[in-house]
C-alpha positions in Angstrom: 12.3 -29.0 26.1 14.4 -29.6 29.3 17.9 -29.9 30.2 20.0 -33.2 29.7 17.5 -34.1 26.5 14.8 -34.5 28.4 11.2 -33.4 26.8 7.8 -32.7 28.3 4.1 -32.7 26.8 1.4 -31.8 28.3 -2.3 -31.9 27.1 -5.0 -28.2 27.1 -8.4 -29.4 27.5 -11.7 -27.5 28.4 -11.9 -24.6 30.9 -13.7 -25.5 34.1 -17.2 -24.5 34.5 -16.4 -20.9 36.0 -14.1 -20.2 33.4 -10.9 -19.8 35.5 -9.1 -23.0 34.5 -7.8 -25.5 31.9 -7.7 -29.1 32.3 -4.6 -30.5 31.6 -2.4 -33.8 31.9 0.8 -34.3 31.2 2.0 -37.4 28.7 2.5 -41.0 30.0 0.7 -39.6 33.6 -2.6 -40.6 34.7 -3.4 -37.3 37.0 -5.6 -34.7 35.9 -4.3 -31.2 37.0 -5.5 -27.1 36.7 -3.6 -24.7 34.7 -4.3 -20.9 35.0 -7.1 -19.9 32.5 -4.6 -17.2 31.4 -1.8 -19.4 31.3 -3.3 -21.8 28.9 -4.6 -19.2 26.7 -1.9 -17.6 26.3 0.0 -21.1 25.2 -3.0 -22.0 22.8 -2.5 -18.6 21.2 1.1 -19.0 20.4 0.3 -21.6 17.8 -1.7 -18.9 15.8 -0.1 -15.7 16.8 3.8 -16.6 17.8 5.9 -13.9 19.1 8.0 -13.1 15.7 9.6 -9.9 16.0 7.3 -7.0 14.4 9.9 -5.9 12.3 9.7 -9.2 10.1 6.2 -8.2 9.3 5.4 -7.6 5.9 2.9 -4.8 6.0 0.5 -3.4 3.2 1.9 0.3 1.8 -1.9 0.9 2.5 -1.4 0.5 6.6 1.6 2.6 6.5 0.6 5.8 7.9 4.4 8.0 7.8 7.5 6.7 6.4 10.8 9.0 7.6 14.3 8.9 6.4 17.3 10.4 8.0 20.7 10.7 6.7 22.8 11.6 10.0 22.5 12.8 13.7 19.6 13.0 14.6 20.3 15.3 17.3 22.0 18.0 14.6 19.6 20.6 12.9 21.7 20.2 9.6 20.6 16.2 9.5 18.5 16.1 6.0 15.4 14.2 6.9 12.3 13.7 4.7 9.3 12.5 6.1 6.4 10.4 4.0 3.0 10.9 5.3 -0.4 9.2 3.8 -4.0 11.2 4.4 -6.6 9.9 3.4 -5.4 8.0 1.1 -3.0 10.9 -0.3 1.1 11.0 0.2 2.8 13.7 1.1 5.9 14.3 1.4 7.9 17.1 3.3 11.8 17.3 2.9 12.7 19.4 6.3 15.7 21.0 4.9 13.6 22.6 2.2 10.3 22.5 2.5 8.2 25.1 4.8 5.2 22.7 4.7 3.9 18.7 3.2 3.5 18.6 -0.3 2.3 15.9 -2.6 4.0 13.7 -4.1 4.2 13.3 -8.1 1.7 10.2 -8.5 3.0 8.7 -11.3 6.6 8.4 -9.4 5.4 7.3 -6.6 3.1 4.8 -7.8 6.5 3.0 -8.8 7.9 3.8 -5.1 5.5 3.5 -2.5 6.0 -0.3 -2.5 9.2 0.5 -0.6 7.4 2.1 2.5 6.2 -1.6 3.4 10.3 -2.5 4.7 12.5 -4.4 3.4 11.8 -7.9 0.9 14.0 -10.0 3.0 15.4 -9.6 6.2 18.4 -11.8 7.7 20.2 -12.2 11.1 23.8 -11.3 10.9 24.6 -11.3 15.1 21.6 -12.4 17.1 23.0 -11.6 20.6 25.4 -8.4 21.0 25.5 -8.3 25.3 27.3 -4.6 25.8 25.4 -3.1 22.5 28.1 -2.1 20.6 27.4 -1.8 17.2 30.2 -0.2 15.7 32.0 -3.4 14.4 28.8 -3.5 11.8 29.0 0.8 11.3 26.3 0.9 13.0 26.9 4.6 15.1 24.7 7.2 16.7 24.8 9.3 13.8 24.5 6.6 11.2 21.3 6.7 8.7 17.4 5.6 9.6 14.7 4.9 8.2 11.3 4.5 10.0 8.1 3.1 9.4 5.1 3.7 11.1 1.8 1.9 10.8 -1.4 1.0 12.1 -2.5 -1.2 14.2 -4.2 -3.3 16.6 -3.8 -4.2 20.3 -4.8 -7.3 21.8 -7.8 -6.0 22.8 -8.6 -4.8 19.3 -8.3 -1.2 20.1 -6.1 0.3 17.2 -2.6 2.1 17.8 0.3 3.4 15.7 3.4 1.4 15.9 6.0 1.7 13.9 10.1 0.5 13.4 13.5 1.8 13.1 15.9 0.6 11.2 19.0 2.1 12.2 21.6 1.6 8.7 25.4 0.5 9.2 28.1 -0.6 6.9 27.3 -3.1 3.7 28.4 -6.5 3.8 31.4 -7.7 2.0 29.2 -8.6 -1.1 27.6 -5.7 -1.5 23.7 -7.1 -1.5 22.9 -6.0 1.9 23.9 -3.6 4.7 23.5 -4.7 8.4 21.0 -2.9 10.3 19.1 -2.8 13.6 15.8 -2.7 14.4 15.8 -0.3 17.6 15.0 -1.4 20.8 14.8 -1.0 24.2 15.3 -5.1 25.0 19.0 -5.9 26.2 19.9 -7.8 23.6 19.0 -6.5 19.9 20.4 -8.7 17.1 22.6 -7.1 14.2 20.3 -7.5 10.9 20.8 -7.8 7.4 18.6 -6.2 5.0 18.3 -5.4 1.5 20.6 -3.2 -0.2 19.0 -2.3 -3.2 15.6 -1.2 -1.0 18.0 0.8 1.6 19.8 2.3 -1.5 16.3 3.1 -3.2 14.5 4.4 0.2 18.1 7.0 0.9 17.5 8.2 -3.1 13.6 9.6 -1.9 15.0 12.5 -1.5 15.8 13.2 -5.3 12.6 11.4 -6.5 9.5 12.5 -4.6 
């Protein structure tokens, strides 16, 4: 898509014999042009892997490697934070404000929790664009709640890495169903989210529960 409504399609074909180019023609022209091997791969692949945001990836509570929760500064040693981590195949959990070491969790609880480790059921877009990154019209402060999931995964390349997201937790909405969130990040623009309240309120009450 152009400017002024104007549109433009263009046709991939084969590499070239040495591998370094695609074919290519653009609609309603005759010529036959080059594109950058890279160029067209990377174009071909966004039909199979487009560039949603990671954090609207529902993940399997088997990937998840550490779950965290924090209720406050995260720069003040009296900040209650419990942190969620599965080895081999075992969670444990370790609540830093009273626990010297991990511990494991009570099975049967968790077995009716640990489907909230894979993030939220729905997510929603409140404010896509805030420019100066102030969040404080949505509660969302330095020293507001956080959760944080960490997972596996896999590069490009197929070598496997640990990634993970924060959700950093503001006010509720007016309804009550939801409280805005954002997903850190270091981009310069990072949309105000909505996500469920019920699995926020759920995830904060770990701390009684595991």
């Amino acid at each position: 898509g152009l400017t002024a409504d104007r549109t433009l399609q263009f046709r991939l074909g084969d590499t070239t014999t040495d591998g370094s180019w695609h074919y290519g023609q653009v609609v309603g022209f005759p010529q036959l042009f080059l594109i950058a091997d890279g160029w067209g791969d990377v174009l071909a692949r966004l039909a199979t892997d487009p560039p949603i945001p990671k954090y609207f990836d529902k993940r399997d509570p088997a990937d998840i490697v550490e779950f965290n929760v924090r209720l406050g500064d995260p720069n003040s040693s009296s900040t209650a934070v419990l942190r969620l981590q599965q080895i081999q195949g075992e969670w444990h959990a370790r609540s830093f404000l009273d626990d010297d070491a991990n511990r494991l969790v009570d099975a049967d609880k968790w077995s009716e929790l640990v489907h909230l480790v894979a993030g939220p059921p729905e997510i929603e877009v409140e404010e896509p664009f805030v420019d100066d990154r102030d969040y404080t019209p949505w509660g969302i402060l330095e020293d507001s709640r956080a959760i944080e999931i960490r997972f596996s995964d896999f590069s490009a390349q197929g070598s496997r890495f640990i990634d993970g997201n924060l959700f950093v937790i503001g006010d509720k909405t007016p309804d009550g169903d939801q409280y805005y969130a954002l997903a850190k990040s270091e981009r310069t623009r990072t949309p105000v989210l909505r996500v469920d309240a019920e699995w926020a309120d759920l995830v904060f009450g770990l701390f009684e529960t595991v």
